[in-house]
N, C-alpha and C positions, 0 to 999 in steps of 0.2 A: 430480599427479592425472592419471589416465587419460582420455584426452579423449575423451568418444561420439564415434561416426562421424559422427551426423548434425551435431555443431558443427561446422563448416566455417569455422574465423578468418579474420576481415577482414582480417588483417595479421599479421605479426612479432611484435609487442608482444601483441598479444590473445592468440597461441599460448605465448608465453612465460607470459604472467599463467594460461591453463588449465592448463599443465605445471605450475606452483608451486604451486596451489591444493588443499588439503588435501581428500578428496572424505569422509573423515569428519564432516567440521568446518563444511558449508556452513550457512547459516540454514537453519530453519525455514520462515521467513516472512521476506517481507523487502517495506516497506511505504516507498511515494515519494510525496514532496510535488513534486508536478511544477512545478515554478517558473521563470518568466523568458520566456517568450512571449514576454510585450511588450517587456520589452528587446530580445531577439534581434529584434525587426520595428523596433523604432525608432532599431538603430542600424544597419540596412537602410535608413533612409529607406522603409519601407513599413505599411500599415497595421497595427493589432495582431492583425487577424486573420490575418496571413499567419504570423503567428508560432503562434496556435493550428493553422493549416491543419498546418504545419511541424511541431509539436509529435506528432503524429499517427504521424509515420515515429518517431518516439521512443520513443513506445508500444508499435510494433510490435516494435520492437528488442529492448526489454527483457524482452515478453511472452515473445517466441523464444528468448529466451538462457536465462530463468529453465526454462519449460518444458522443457528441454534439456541443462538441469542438473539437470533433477528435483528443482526445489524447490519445494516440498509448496502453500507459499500467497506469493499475489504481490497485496498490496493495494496500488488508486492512488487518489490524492486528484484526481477531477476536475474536482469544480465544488461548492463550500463553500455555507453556508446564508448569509455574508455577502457573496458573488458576486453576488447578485441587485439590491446593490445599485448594478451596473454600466450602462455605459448598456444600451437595450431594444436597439437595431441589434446587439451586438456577444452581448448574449445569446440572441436569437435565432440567431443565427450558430453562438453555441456547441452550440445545441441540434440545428438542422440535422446540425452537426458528427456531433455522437454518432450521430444516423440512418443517417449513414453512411457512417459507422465501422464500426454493426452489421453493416448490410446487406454491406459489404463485409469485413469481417472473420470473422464468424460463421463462415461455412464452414468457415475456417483455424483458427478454435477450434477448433470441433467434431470435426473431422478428427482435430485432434491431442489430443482427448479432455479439452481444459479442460472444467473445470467452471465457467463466467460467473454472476457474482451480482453485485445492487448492495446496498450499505450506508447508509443515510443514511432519509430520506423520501422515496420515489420517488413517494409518492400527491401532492405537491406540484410537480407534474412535469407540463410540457404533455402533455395526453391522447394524443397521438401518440407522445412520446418511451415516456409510461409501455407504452404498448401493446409497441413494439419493443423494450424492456428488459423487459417480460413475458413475450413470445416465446423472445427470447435464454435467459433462465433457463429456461425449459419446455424450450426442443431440448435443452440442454445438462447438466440435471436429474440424464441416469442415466450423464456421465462422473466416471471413477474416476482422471484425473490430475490434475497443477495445480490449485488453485482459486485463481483471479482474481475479487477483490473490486473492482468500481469504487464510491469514494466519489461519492453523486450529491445535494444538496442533502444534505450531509452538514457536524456540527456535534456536536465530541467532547461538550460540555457539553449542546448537547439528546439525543443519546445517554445521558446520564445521567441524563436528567431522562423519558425514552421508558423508560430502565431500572425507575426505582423506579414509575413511574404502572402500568408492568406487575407488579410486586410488588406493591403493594398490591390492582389488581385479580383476580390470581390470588388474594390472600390470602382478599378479599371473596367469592370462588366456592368457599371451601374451610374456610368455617367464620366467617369474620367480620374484622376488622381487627385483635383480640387473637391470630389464627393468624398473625401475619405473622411472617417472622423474615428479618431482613436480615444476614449477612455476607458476606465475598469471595466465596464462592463460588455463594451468591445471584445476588449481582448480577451475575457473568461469566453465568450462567446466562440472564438477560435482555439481557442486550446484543444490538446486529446483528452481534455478529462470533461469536456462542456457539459455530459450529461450525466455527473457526480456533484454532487454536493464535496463542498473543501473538506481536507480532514479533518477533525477537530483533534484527534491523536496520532502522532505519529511517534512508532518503538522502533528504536534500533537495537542491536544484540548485539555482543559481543565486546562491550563497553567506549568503543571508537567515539568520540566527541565531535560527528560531525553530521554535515548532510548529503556528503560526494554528491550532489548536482542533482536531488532529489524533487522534485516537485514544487521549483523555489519562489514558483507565484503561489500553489495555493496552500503553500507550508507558513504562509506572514501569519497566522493568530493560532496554528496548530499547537496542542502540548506537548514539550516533547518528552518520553519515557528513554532512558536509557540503562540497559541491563548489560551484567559482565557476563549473563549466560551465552554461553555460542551458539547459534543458528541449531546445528542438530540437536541440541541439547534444549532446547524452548518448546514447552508442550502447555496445555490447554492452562493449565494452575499458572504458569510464567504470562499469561494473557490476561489470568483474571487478577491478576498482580497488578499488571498497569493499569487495565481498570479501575481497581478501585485506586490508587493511586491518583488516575485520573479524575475522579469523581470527589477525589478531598479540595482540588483546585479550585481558587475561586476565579474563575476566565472575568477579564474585564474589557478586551478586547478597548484598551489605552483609556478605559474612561475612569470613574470614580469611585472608589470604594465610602460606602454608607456616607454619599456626598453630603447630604443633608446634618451629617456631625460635622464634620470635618472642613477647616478653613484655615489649617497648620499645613507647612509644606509636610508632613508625614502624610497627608491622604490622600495624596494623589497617586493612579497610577504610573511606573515609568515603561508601562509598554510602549514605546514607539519607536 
């Protein structure tokens, strides 16, 4: 791969990993469960918020890198709908956090023509943060690069359930409850992510084997990458990791691998 001028590698390893990387072939979208804060603080001997403080330089890494590789959408999971049920010091903390992050960040969006949006329920969101996550998408409204999704009291499964309560009430403004009509592409069509293409990657950090209620309609054909580095500790080289990673996969999205050989049950796919 040809490496833009503006990436400038940390290192040896990160130039290597841009030089190998297929610039055909990169995601679409590529969606992080940002994970391990409080490990990385507590095996500091330091509180767990020094590990969200920490987390933060992480964010910007990734944002820079993605942006810069020109790919197209970059959703993060930053604060789940079962978050809340953490102590109040540590989520006030968190929320703080985001304010400013904004304030500090925004410009550097902007600049670089992201386009900022959150996903989740933002209207459940202290009237402060929601006002600054208002702002943020409004400046950011009429850029035409990147679009960074932050997940914000966000919950794949009330996603689904925000999905169909908006189908039927569309249905009810459109003739009654007998006009309803529910398939795939219905339902992409009400989701918070409608105007994202699905992931094609999704990394998680900090080795956990899961998807804590992650985006579980458009996660069905995503790859998933999973690393035992912790959230603060994941910078640009741990990105170009998965990529090429990703890019050794052969996606068959349940169909047939080199069908025209193959009439042994070895060549079929078993995605489904």
């Amino acid at each position: 791969m040809k490496i833009p001028d503006s990436l400038k590698p940390s290192g040896n390893e990160e130039e290597r990993l841009l030089t190998e990387l297929d610039a055909n072939k990169l995601p679409q979208h590529i969606a992080v469960i940002m994970d391990g804060n409080g490990r990385w603080a507590q095996r500091r001997h330091l509180p767990r918020i020094a590990g969200h403080r920490a987390g933060v330089q992480s964010a910007r890494a990734i944002i820079e890198t993605c942006a810069r590789l020109h790919i197209p959408a970059l959703t993060l999971y930053a604060f789940s709908m079962e978050n809340w049920r953490r102590p109040k010091a540590e989520i006030d903390f968190l929320m703080r956090l985001l304010r400013e992050y904004l304030r500090k960040e925004l410009p550097v969006i902007h600049r670089n023509n992201i386009r900022f949006m959150v996903i989740g329920r933002p209207d459940q969101l202290p009237e402060a943060v929601r006002a600054d996550v208002d702002r943020a998408m409004q400046q950011t409204a009429g850029n035409s690069g990147m679009q960074l999704a932050v997940a914000l009291n966000y919950g794949g499964r009330a996603e689904l359930v925000d999905a169909f309560n908006s189908l039927v009430k569309a249905a009810a403004c459109n003739g009654g409850i007998d006009h309803l009509r529910v398939d795939e592409h219905s339902i992409a069509q009400h989701l918070y992510t409608r105007h994202l293409p699905d992931p094609d990657l999704v990394i998680r950090t900090s080795g956990e084997m899961r998807l804590s209620n992650f985006l579980l309609w458009q996660l069905a054909y995503a790859e998933i990458y999973v690393t035992p580095t912790l959230w603060p500790d994941f910078r640009g080289q741990h990105l170009l990791e998965a990529i090429a990673e990703y890019q050794k996969r052969e996606r068959r999205y349940g169909g047939l691998v080199n069908a025209h050989h193959g009439n042994g049950a070895g060549s079929h796919s078993h995605d489904n």
